[in-house]
C-alpha positions as CSV (number, residue, x, y, z in Angstrom):
1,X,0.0,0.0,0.0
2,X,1.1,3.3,-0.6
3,X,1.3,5.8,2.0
4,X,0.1,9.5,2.3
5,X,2.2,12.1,1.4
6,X,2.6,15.6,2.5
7,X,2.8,18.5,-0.3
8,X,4.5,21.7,1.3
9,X,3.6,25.2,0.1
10,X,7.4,25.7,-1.1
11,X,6.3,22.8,-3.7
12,X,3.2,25.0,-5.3
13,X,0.4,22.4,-4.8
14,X,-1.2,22.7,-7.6
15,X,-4.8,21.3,-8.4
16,X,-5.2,18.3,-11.5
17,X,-7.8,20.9,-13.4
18,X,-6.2,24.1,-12.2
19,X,-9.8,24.5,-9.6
20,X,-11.1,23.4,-6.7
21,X,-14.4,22.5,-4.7
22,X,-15.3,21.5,-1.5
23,X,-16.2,18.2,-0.7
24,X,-16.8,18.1,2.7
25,X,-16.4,19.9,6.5
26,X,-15.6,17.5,9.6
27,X,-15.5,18.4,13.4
28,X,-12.1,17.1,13.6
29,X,-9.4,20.0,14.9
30,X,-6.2,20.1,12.7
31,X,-4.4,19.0,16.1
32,X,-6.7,15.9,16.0
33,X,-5.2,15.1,12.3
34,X,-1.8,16.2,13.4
35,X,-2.0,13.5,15.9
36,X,-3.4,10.6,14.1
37,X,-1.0,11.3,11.6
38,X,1.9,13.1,12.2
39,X,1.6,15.8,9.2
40,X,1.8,19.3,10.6
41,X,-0.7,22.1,9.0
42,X,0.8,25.4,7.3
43,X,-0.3,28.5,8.6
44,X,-1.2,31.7,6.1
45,X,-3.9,34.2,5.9
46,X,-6.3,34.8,2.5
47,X,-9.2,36.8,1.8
48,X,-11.3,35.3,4.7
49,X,-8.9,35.2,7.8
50,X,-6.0,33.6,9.4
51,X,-6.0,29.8,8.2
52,X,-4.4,26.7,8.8
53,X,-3.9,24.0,6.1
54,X,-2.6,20.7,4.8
55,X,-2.6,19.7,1.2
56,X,-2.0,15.7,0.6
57,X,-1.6,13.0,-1.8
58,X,-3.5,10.4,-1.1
59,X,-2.8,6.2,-1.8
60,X,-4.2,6.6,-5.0
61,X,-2.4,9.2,-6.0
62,X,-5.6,11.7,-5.7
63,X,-4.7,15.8,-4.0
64,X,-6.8,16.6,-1.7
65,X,-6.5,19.8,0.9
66,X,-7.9,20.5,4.4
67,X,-8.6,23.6,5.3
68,X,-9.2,25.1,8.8
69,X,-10.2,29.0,8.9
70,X,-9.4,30.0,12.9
71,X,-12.5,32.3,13.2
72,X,-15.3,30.6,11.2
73,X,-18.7,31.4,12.3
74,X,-19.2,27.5,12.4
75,X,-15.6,25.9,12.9
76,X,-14.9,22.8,10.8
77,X,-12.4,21.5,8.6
78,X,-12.8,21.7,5.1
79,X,-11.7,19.6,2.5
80,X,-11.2,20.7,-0.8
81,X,-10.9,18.3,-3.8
82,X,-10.0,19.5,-7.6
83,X,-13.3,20.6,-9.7
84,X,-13.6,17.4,-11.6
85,X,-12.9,14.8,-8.7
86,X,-15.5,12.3,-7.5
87,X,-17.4,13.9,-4.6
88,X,-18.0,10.7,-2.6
89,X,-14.9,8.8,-3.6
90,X,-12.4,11.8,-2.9
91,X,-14.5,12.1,0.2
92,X,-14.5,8.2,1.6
93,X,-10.7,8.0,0.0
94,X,-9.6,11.1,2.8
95,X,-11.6,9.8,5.6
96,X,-10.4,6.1,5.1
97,X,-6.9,7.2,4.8
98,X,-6.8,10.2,7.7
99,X,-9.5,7.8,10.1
100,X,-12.0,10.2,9.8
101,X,-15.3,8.5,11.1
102,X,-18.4,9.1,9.4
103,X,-20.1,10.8,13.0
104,X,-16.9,13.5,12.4
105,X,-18.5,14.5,8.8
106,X,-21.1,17.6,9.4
107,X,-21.6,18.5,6.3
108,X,-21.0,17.5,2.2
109,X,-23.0,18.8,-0.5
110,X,-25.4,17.1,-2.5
111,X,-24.3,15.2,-5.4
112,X,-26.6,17.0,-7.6
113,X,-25.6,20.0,-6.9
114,X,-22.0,19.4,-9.2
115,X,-24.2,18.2,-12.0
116,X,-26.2,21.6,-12.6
């Protein structure tokens, strides 16, 4: 099996179709991934506020990137997945891989939704 890796921002992480979506938000902290795992989260700032993130590639070679914004009106961690992923196999890939269980995941969008 082939393990998870870490991409750094010095690499420029860079998305399969050049966009991105989000795929899901979990109540799991970026310390709780930090210590099932042992990956550490970059900190920056963007339009929103101060962040904290983590871009991965997965086992099957799939990028995926969480995303924790420290003053979100509802705190949760995003994860972002490029535009023309699978919704629910980029989603069951990360939580598989980081042991994310399914009572962590409050919120994915509806499958439709990407097909409008």
């Amino acid at each position: 099996m082939t393990s998870i890796r870490q991409i750094f921002a010095s690499e420029q992480f860079r998305w399969p179709n050049g966009m991105h979506r989000a795929a899901a938000l979990f109540s799991t902290s970026p310390e709780e991934i930090t210590a099932r795992t042992g990956f550490e989260f970059e900190a920056g700032v963007d339009e929103l506020d101060h962040f904290r993130a983590i871009s991965l590639e997965l086992p099957s070679g799939r990028r995926v990137r969480l995303l924790w914004h420290e003053r979100a009106p509802v705190l949760g961690l995003e994860l972002d997945i490029d535009l023309a992923d699978d919704l629910d196999d980029a989603r069951i890939e990360t939580m598989n891989a980081l042991g994310i269980a399914q009572a962590e995941l409050i919120w994915q969008p509806d499958a439709d939704a990407s097909a409008s």
